[in-house]
SEKEVEX-13231 format. One line per 2 residues: number of its first residue (from 0); for each residue x, y, z of N, C-alpha, C. Coordinates in steps of 0.2 Angstrom, whole numbers, padded with zeros to 4 digits. Example, Ala and Ser with C-alpha at 12.3 -4.5 7.8 and 13.67 -1.06 7.14 Angstrom:
0 = 0066 -0028 0039 0062 -0022 0039 0066 -0016 0039  0064 -0011 0035 0068 -0005 0036 0064 0000 0039;
! end
This chain:
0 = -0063 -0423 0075 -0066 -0417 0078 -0060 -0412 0080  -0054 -0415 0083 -0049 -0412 0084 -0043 -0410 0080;
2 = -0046 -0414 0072 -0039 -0410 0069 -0034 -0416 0068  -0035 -0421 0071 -0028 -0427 0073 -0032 -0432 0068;
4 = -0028 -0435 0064 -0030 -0442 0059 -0027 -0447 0064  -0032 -0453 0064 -0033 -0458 0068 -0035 -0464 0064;
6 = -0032 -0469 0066 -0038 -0476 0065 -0043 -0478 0067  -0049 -0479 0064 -0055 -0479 0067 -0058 -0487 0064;
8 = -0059 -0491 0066 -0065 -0497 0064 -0071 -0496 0066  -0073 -0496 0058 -0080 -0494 0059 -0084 -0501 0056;
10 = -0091 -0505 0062 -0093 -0509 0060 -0100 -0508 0057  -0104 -0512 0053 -0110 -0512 0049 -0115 -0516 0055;
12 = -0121 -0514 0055 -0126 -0518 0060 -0130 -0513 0061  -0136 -0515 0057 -0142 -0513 0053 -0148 -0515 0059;
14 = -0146 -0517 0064 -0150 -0517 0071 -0150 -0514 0078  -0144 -0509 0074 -0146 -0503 0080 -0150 -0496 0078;
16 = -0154 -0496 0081 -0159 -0490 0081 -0159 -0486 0087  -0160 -0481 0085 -0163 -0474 0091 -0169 -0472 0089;
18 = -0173 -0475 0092 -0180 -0474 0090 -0181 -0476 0084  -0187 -0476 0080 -0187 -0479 0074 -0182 -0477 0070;
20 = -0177 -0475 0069 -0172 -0474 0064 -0166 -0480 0065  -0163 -0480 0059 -0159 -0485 0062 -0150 -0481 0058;
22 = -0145 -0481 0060 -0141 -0480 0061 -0135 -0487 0061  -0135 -0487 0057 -0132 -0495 0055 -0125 -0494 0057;
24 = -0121 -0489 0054 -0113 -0488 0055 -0112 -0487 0062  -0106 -0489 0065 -0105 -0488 0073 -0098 -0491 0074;
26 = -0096 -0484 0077 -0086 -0484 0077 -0086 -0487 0083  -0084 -0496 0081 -0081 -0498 0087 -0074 -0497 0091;
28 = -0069 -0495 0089 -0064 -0493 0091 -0060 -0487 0087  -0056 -0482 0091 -0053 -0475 0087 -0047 -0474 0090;
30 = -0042 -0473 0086 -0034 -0474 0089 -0032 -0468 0086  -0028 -0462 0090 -0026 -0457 0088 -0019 -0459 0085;
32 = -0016 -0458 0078 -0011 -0458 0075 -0008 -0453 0074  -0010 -0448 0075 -0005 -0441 0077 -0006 -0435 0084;
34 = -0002 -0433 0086 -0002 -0429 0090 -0007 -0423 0091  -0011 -0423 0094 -0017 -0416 0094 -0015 -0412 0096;
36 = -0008 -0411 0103 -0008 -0406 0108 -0002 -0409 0112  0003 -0402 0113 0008 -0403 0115 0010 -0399 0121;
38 = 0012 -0401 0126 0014 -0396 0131 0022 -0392 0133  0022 -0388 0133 0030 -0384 0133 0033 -0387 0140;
40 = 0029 -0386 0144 0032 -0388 0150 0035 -0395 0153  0028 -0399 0149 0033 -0406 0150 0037 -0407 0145;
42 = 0037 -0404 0138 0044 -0405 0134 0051 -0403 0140  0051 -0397 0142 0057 -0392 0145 0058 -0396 0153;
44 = 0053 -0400 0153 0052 -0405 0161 0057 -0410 0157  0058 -0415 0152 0059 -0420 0150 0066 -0419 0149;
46 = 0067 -0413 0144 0075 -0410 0142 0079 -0409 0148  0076 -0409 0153 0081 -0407 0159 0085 -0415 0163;
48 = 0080 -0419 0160 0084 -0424 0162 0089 -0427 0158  0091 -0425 0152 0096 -0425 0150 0104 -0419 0150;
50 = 0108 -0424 0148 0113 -0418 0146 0115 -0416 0140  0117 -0412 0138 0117 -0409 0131 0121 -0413 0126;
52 = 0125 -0419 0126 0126 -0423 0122 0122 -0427 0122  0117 -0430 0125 0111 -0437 0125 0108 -0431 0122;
54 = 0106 -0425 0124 0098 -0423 0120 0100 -0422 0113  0106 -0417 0111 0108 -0420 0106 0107 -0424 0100;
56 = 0110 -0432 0104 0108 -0439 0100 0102 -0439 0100  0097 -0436 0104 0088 -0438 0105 0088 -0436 0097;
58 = 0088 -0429 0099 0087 -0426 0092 0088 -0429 0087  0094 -0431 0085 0097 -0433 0078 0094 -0439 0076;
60 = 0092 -0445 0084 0089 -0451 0080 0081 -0449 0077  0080 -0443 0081 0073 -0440 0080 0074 -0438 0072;
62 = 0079 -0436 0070 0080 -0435 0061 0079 -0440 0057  0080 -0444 0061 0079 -0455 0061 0087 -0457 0057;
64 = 0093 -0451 0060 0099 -0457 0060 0104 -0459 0066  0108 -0461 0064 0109 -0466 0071 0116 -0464 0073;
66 = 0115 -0458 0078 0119 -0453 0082 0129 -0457 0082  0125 -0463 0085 0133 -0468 0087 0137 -0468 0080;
68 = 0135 -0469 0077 0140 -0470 0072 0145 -0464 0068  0152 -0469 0067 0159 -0466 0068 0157 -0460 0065;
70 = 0154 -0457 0059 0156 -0454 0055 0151 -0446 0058  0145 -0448 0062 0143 -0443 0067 0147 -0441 0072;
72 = 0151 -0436 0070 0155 -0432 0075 0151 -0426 0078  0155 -0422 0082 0150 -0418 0087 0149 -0414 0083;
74 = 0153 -0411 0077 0153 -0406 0075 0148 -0409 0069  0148 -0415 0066 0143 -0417 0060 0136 -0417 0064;
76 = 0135 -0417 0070 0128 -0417 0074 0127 -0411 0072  0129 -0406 0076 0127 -0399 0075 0125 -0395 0069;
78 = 0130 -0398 0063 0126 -0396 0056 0119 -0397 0054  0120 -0405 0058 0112 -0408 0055 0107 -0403 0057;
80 = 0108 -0402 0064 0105 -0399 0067 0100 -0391 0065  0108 -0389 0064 0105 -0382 0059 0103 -0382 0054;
82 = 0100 -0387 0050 0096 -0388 0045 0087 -0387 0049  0085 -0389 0055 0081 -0388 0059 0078 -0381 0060;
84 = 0083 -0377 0060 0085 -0370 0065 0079 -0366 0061  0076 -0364 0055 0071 -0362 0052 0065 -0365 0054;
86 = 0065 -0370 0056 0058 -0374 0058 0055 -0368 0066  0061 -0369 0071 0060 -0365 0076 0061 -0356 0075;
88 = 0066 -0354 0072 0064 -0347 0072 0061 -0342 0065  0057 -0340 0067 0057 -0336 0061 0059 -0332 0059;
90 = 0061 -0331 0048 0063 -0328 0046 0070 -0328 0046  0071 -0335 0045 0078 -0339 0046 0080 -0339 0038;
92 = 0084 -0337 0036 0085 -0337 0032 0095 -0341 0028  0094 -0346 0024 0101 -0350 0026 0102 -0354 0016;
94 = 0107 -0355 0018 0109 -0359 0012 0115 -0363 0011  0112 -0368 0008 0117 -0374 0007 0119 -0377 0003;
96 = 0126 -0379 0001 0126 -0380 -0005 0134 -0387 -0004  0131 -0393 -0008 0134 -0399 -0006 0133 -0406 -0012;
98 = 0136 -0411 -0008 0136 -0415 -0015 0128 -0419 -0013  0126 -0422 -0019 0119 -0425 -0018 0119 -0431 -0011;
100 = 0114 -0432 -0011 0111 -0439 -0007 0115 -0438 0002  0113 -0432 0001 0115 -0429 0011 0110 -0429 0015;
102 = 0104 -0429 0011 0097 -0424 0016 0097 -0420 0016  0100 -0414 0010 0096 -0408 0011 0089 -0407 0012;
104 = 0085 -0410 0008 0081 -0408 0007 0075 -0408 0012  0077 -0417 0017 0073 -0419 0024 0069 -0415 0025;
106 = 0070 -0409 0028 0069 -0408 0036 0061 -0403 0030  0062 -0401 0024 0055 -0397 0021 0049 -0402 0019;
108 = 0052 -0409 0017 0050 -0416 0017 0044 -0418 0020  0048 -0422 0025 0046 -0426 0031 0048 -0425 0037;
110 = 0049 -0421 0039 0051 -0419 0047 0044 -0415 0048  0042 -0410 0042 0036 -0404 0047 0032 -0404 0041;
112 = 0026 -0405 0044 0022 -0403 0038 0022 -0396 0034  0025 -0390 0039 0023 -0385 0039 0031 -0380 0035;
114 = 0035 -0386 0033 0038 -0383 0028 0035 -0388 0021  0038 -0381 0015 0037 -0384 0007 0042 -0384 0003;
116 = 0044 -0390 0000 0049 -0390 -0005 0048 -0387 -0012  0050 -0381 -0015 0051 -0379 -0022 0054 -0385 -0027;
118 = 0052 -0391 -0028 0056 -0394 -0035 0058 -0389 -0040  0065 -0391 -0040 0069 -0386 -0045 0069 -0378 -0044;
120 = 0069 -0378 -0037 0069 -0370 -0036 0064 -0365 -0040  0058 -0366 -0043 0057 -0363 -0047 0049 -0361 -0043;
122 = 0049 -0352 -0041 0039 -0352 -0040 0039 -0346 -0043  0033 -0346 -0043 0030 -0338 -0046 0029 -0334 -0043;
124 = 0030 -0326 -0042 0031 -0323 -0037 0024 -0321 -0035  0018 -0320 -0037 0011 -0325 -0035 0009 -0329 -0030;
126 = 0012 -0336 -0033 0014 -0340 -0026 0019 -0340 -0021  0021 -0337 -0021 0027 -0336 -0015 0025 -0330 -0011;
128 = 0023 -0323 -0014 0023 -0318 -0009 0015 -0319 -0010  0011 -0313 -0014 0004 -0311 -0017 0002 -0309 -0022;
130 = -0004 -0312 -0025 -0007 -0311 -0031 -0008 -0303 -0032  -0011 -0302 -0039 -0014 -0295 -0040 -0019 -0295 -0041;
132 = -0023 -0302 -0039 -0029 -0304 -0040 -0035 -0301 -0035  -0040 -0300 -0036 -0045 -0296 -0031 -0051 -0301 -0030;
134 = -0052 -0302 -0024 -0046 -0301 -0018 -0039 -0304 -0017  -0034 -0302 -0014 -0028 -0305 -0018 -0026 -0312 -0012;
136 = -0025 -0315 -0015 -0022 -0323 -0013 -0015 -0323 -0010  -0012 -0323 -0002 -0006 -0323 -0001 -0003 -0329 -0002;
138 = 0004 -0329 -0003 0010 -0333 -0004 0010 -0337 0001  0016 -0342 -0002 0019 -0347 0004 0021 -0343 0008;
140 = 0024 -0337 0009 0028 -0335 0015 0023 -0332 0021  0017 -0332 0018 0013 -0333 0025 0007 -0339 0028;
142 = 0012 -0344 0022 0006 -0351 0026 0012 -0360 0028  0019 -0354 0029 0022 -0359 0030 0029 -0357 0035;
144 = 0030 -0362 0038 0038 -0358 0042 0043 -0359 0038  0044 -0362 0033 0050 -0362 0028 0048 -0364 0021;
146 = 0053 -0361 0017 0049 -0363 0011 0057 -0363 0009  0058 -0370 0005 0065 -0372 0004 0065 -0374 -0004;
148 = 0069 -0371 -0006 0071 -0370 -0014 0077 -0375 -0017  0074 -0382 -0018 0076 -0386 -0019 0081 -0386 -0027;
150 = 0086 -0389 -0029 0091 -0387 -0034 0092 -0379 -0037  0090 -0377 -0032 0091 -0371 -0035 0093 -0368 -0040;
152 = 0100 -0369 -0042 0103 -0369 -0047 0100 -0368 -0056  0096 -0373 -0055 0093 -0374 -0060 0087 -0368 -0061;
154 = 0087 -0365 -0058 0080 -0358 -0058 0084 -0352 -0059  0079 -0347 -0061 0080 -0343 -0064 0079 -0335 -0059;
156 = 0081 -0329 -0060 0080 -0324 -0056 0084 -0318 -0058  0080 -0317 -0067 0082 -0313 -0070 0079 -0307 -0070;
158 = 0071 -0306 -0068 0069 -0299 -0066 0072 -0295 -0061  0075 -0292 -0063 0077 -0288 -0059 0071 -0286 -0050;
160 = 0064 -0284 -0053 0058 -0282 -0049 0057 -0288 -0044  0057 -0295 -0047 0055 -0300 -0044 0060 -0302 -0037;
162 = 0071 -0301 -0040 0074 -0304 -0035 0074 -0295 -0031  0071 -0290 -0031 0071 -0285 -0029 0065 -0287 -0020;
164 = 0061 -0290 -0022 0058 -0291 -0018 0059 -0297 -0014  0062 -0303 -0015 0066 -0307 -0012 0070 -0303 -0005;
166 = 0075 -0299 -0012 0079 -0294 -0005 0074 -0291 0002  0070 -0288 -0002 0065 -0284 0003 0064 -0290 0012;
168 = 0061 -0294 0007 0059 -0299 0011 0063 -0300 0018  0069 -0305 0012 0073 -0306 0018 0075 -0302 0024;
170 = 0076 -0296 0019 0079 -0291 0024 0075 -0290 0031  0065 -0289 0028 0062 -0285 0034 0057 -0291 0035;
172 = 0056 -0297 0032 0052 -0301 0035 0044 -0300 0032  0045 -0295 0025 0037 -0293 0024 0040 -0289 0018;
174 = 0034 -0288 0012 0035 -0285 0006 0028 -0282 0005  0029 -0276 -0003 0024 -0271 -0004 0024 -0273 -0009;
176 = 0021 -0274 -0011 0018 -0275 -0020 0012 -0271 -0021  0013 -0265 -0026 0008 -0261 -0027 0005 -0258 -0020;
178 = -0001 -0260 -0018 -0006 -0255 -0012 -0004 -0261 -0006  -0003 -0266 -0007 -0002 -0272 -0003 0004 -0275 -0001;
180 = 0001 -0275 0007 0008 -0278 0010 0007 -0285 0011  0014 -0287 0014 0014 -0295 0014 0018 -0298 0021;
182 = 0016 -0298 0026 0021 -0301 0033 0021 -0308 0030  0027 -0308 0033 0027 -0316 0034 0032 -0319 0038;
184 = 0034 -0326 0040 0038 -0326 0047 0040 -0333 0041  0039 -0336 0036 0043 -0340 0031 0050 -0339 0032;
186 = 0055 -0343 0034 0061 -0344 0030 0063 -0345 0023  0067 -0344 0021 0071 -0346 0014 0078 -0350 0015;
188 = 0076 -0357 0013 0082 -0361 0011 0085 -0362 0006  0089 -0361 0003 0092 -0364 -0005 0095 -0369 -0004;
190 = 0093 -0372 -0007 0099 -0380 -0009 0100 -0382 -0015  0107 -0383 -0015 0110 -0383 -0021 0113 -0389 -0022;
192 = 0117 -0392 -0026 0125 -0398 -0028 0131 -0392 -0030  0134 -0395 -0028 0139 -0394 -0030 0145 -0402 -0031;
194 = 0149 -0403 -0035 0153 -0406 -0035 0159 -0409 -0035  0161 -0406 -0030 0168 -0403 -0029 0168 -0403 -0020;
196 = 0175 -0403 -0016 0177 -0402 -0011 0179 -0396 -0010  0177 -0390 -0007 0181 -0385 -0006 0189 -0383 -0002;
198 = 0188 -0389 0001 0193 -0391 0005 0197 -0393 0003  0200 -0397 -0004 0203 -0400 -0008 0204 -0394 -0013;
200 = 0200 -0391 -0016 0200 -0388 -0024 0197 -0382 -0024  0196 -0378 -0027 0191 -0373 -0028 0192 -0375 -0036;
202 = 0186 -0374 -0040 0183 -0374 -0047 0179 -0369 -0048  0177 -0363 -0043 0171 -0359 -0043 0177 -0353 -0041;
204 = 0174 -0346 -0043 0179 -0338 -0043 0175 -0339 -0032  0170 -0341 -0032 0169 -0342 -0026 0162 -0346 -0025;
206 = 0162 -0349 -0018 0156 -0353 -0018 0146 -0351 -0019  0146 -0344 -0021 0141 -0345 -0023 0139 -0344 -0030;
208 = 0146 -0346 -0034 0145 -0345 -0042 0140 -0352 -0042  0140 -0358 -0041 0134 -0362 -0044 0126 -0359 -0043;
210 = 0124 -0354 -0041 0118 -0352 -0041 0117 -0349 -0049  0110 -0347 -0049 0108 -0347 -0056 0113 -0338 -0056;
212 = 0114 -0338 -0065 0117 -0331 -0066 0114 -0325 -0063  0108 -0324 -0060 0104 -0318 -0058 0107 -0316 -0051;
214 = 0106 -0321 -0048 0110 -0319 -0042 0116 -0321 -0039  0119 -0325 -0045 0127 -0327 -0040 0133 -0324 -0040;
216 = 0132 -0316 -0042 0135 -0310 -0041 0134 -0305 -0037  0127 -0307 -0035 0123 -0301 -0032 0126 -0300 -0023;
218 = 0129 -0296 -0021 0130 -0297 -0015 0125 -0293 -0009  0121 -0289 -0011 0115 -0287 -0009 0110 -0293 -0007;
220 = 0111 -0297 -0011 0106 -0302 -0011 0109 -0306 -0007  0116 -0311 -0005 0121 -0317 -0003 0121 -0311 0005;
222 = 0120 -0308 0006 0123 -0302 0013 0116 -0303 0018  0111 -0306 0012 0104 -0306 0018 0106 -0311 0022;
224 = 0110 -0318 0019 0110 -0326 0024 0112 -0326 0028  0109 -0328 0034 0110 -0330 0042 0117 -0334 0042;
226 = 0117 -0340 0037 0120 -0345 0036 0123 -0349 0031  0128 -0350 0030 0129 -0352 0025 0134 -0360 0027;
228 = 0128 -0365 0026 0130 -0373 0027 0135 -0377 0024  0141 -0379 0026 0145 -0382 0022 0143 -0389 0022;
230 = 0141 -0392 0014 0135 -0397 0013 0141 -0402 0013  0149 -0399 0009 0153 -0404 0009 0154 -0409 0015;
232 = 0154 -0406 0020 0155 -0409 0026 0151 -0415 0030  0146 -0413 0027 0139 -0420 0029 0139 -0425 0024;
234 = 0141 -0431 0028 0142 -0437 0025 0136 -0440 0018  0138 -0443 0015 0131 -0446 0011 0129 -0451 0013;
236 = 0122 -0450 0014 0120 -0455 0017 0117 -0464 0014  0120 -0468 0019 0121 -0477 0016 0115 -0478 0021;
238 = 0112 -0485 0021 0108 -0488 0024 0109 -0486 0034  0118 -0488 0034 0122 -0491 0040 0119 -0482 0045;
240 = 0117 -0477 0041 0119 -0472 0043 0110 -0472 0046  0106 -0475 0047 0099 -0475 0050 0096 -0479 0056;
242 = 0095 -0476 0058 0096 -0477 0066 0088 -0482 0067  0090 -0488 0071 0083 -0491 0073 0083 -0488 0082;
244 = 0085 -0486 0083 0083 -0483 0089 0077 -0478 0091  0077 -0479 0098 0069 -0471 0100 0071 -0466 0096;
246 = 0067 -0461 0095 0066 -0454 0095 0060 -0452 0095  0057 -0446 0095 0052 -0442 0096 0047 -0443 0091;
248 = 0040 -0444 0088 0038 -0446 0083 0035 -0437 0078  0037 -0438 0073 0039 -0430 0070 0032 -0427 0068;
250 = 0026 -0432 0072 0020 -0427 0072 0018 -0424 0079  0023 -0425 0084 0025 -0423 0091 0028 -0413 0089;
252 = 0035 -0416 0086 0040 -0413 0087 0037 -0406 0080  0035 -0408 0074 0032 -0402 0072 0026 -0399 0076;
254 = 0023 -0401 0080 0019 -0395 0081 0025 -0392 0089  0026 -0395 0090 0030 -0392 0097 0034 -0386 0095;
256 = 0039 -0389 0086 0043 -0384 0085 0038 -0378 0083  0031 -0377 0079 0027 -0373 0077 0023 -0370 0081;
258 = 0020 -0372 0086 0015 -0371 0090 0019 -0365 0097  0025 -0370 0098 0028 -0366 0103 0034 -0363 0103;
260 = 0041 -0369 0101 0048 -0366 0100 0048 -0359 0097  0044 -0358 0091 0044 -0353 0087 0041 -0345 0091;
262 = 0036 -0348 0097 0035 -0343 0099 0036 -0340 0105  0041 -0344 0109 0043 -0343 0116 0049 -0337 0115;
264 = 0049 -0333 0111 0052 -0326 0107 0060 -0327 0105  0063 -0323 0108 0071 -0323 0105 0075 -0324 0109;
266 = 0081 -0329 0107 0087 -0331 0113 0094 -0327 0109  0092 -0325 0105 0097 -0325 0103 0103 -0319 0105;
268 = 0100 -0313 0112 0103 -0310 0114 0108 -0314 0120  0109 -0320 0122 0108 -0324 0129 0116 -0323 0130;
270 = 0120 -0326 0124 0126 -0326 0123 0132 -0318 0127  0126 -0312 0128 0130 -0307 0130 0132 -0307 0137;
272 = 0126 -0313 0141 0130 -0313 0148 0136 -0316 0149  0141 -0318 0145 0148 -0320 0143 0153 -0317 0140;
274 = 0149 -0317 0133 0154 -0315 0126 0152 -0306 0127  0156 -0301 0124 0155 -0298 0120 0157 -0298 0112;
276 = 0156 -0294 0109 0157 -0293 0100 0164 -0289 0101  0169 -0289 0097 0174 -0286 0097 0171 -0279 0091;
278 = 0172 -0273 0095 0170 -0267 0092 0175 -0268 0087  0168 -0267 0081 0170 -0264 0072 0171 -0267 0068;
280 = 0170 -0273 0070 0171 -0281 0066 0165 -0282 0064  0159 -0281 0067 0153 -0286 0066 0147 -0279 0062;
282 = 0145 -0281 0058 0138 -0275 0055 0133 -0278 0057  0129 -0272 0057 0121 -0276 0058 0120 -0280 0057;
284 = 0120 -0283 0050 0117 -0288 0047 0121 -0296 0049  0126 -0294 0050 0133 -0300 0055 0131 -0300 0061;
286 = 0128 -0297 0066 0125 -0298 0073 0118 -0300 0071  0113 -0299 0067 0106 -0301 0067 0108 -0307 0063;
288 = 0112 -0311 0061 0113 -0316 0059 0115 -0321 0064  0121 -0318 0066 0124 -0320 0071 0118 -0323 0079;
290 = 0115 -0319 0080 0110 -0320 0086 0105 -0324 0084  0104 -0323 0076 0097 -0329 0075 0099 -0336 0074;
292 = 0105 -0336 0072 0108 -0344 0072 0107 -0346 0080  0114 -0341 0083 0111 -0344 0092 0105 -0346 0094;
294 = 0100 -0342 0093 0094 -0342 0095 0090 -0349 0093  0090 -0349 0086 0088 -0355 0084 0091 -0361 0086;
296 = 0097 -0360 0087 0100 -0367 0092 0099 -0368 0099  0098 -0362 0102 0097 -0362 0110 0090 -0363 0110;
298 = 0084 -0364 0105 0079 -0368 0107 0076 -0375 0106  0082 -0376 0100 0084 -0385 0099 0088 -0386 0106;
300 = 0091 -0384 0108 0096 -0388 0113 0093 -0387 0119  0093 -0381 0121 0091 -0378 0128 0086 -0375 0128;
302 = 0081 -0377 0127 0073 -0373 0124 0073 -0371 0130  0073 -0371 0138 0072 -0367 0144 0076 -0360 0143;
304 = 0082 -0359 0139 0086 -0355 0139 0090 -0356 0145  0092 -0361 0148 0095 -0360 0153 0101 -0365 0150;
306 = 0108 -0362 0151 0114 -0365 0148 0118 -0364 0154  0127 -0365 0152 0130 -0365 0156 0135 -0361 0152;
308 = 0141 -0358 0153 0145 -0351 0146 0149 -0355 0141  0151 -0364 0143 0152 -0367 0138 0147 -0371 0131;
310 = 0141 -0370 0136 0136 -0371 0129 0137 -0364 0125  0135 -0360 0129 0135 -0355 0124 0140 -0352 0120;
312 = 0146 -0355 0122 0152 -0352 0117 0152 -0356 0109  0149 -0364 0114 0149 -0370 0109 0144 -0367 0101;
314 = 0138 -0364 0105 0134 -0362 0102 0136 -0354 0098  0138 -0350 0098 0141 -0345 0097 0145 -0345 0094;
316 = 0151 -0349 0093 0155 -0349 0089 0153 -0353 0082  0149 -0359 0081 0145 -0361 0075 0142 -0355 0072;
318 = 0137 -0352 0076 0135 -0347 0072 0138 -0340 0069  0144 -0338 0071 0150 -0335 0069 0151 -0338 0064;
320 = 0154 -0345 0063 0156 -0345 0059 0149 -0347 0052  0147 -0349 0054 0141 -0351 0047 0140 -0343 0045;
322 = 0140 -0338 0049 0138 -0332 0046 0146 -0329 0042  0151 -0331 0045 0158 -0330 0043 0161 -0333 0035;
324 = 0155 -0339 0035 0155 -0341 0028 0152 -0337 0023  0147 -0334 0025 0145 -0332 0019 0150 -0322 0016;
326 = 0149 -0322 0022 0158 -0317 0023 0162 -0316 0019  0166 -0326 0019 0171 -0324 0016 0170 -0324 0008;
328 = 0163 -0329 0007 0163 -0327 -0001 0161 -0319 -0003  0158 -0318 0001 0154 -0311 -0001 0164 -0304 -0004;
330 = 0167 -0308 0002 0176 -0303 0001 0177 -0306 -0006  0176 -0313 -0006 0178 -0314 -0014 0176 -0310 -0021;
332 = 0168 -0309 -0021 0168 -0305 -0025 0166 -0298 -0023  0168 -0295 -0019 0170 -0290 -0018 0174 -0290 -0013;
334 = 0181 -0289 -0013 0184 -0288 -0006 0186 -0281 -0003  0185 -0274 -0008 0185 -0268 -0006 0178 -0268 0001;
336 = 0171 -0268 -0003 0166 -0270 0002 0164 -0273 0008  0169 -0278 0007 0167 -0284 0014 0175 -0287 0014;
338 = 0178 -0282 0016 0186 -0282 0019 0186 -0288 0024  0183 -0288 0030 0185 -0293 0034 0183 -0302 0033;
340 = 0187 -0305 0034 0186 -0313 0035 0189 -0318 0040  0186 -0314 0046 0188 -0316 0051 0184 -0311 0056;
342 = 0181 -0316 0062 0177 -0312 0070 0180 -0314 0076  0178 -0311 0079 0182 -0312 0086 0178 -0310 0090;
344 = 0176 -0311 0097 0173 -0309 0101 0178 -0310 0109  0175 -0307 0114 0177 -0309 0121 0176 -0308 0126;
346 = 0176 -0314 0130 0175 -0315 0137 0176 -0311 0142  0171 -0310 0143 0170 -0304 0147 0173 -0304 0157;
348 = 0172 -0310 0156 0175 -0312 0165 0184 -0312 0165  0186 -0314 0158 0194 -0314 0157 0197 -0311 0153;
350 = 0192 -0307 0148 0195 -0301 0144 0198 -0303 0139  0200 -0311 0139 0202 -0314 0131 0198 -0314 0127;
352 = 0201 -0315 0121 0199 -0311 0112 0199 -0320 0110  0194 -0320 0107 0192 -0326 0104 0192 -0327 0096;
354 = 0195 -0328 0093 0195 -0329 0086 0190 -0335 0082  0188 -0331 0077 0185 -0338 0072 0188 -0338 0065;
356 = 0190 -0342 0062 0191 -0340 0056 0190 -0347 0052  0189 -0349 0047 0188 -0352 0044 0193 -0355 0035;
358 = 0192 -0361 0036 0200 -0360 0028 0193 -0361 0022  0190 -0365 0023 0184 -0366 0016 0179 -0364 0017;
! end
């Protein structure tokens, strides 16, 4: 009645009546298998008894791997993590590109019902945004909180009209097609392979030459990412790397991230009780990137919003630099346009300049 799939035993017995009628079936016992209803409060009551390395690990066994092991460092935690970040904010928009058998694809999978994976990056822009059908049928980008574009690589984005409206999207979170508009709060994931270590080699003029030819030059279109994930760095994963420990059961945690994280608004300005942005460095699009990574992480870690200025540096400088990446490719193939590759911000209590920079 509620909406929640249950176990139910149902027995036969042809000798219960209500009044002359008989009614043979009769549910002896009904066991709820998924979560109906979630409370913010006692989530943000439970978080507090932790400290930010233990909830961390919650998380990550909650991904179902197993936090202790050597190869989960703090910093391979917090990537996993950002694979998350669209689930809670929307209109997160991110991409990754790495060697196979990591989990990119998890978190559109099995984590939330309420993301869907594109096999082989390929949708119709029909299904994705809206028909021209009457009455017209909306897309995935208003009946999901991510919509992730699995081998991307392999798809195509040769109409010019089609990846025109892509951009739109990204940009404003909503597109026109003909008389009809289309909101939506969907993120856009890309997943890609690449086979190579950028850290070792470069084989590409820059790392988003493995996308299909339509877009892997376009920097109108590479300028919308929030995020740009380095997939090289996340281990492959082997049996040893899966956790039998607790975590949260992920019919809990999707509706909590859907229901609530996504709606408890935006953190991602919190950073300026601290940091400022070094005037002339950052564009818009580098600051609303910038914040939405924050923001999306300050409701994974500290969904109260209450932090201490080392979280938020910790937090602050990941998201600089994930936006920093997509940066430096963008200088590559244009470096007159997108001169800088390098940010800075600073501490407002000490007046020291913080650098981020990044070598791959």
């Amino acid at each position: 009645m509620a909406g929640a799939w249950c176990n139910i035993r149902v027995d036969y017995d042809d000798s219960f009546k209500i009044g002359n009628r008989v009614y043979p079936f009769v549910i002896q016992r009904l066991e709820p298998v998924q979560v109906g209803r979630v409370d913010l409060r006692e989530y943000l009551a439970g978080r507090a008894q932790f400290t930010r390395t233990e909830w961390i690990d919650v998380l990550i066994r909650t991904m179902g791997y197993e936090s202790s092991h050597p190869v989960f460092t703090d910093r391979v935690k917090l990537l996993y993590l950002i694979r998350l970040i669209p689930l809670v904010e929307s209109n997160y928009h991110m991409i990754e590109l790495g060697p196979r058998q990591t989990g990119k694809s998890f978190s559109f999978t099995e984590f939330s019902p309420y993301g869907t994976l594109l096999a082989g990056g390929a949708v119709t822009v029909p299904k994705l945004f809206v028909s021209n059908t009457n009455p017209p049928r909306f897309g995935l980008v208003t009946q999901r909180d991510v919509v992730g574009f699995d081998e991307v690589a392999g798809s195509t984005f040769d109409a010019e009209q089609d990846k025109n409206l892509y951009k739109s999207y990204m940009e404003n979170g909503q597109i026109n097609r003909g008389t009809i508009n289309v909101p939506g709060e969907a993120g856009f994931v890309f997943n890609g392979n690449i086979n190579f270590d950028p850290r070792r080699s470069m084989q590409a003029d820059h790392l988003f030459k493995p996308l299909p030819a339509g877009i892997a030059d376009d920097t109108a279109f590479h300028d919308r990412w929030s995020a740009y994930l380095p997939g090289w760095e996340i281990p492959k994963l082997t049996p040893e790397l899966f956790t039998r420990h607790v975590g949260f059961i992920l019919d809990y945690t999707s509706e909590l991230f859907h229901r609530e994280l996504r709606r408890i608004g935006h953190y991602g300005a919190l950073w300026e009780r601290w940091f400022e942005a070094t005037e002339g460095q950052w564009s818009a699009r580098d600051r609303r990137s910038i914040n939405r990574t924050f923001s999306g992480l300050t409701k994974l870690l500290f969904p109260s919003g209450e932090m201490e200025q080392d979280d938020a540096r910790l937090m602050l400088r990941m998201a600089i630099e994930l936006r920093l990446r997509v940066r430096v490719q963008l200088h590559k193939i244009s470096p007159q346009e997108f001169p800088l590759t390098a940010f800075s911000y600073r501490d407002r209590d000490t007046g020291r300049e913080e650098s981020v920079t990044i070598e791959a």
